[in-house]
C-alpha positions in Angstrom: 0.0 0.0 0.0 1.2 3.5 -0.9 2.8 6.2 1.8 -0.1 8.5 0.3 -2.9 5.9 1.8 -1.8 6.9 5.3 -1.0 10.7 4.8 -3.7 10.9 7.0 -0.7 10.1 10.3 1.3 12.6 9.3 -1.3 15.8 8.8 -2.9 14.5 11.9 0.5 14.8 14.1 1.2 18.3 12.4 -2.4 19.5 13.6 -2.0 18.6 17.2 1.2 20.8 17.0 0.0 23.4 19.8 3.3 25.1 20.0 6.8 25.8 17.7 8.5 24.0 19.9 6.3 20.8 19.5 6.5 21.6 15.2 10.6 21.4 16.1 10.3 18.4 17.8 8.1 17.1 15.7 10.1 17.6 12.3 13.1 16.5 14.5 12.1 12.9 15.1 10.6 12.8 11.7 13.2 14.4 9.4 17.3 14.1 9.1 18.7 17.6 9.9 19.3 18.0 6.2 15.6 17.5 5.5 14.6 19.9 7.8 17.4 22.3 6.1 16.0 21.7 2.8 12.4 22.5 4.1 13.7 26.0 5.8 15.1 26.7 2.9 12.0 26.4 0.7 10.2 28.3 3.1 12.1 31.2 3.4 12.8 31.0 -0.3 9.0 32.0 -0.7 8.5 34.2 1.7 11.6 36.3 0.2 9.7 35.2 -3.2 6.2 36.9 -1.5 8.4 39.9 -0.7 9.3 40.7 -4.2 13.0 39.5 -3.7 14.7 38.8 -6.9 16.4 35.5 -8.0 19.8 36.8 -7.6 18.8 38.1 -4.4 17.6 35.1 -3.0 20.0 32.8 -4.3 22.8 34.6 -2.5 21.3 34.7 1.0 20.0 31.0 0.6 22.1 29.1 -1.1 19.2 27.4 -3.1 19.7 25.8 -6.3 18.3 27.6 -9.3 15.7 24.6 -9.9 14.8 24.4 -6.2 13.7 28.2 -6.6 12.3 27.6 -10.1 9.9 25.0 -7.9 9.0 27.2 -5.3 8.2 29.9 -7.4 6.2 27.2 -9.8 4.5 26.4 -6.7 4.1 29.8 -5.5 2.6 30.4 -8.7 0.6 27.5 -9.7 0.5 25.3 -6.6 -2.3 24.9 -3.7 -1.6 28.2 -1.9 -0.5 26.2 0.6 3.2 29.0 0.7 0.8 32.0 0.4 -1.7 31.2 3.1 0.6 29.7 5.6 4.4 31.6 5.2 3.8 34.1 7.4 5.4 37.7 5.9 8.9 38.2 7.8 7.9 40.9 10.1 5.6 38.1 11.8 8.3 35.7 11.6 10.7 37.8 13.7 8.0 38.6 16.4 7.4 35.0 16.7 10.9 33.6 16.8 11.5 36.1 19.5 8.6 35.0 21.3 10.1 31.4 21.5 13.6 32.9 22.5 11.7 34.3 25.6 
């Protein structure tokens, strides 16, 4: 049986996330710390992509490959909406990261 029949598990545990810290733990037991990496990555690629950040711009803070940026944007662009209604702009990403600091 296919992963996708029991996608169900793993939106499940990401709902009952109350907290960053249990979304950290959470992606920690699941994913290798190059996983997670990758995933940060993506998600900071489109929020600078939601910005109005260029390519070049991106690139050079990131790191990302062209074609992973090509993707995002793809998906930015043509995907679910899942990066436009859930990337919060990076304002709110620096009030919240300082809220978990505290």
């Amino acid at each position: 049986m296919g992963g996708q029949a029991h996608a169900h598990v793993l939106y499940e545990a990401v709902l009952r996330c109350r907290s960053q810290e249990d979304v950290e733990a959470l992606f920690a037991d699941l994913c290798t710390y190059q996983e997670q990496e990758q995933m940060i990555q993506r998600a900071y690629a489109a929020q600078m992509l939601i910005e109005g950040r260029t390519y070049a711009d991106i690139i050079a803070e990131t790191d990302i490959s062209s074609a992973t940026l090509s993707r995002v944007s793809r998906a930015l662009r043509h995907g679910s909406g899942g990066y436009r209604r859930l990337i919060p702009p990076a304002d709110e990403t620096k009030t919240v990261a300082a809220d978990a600091q505290k």
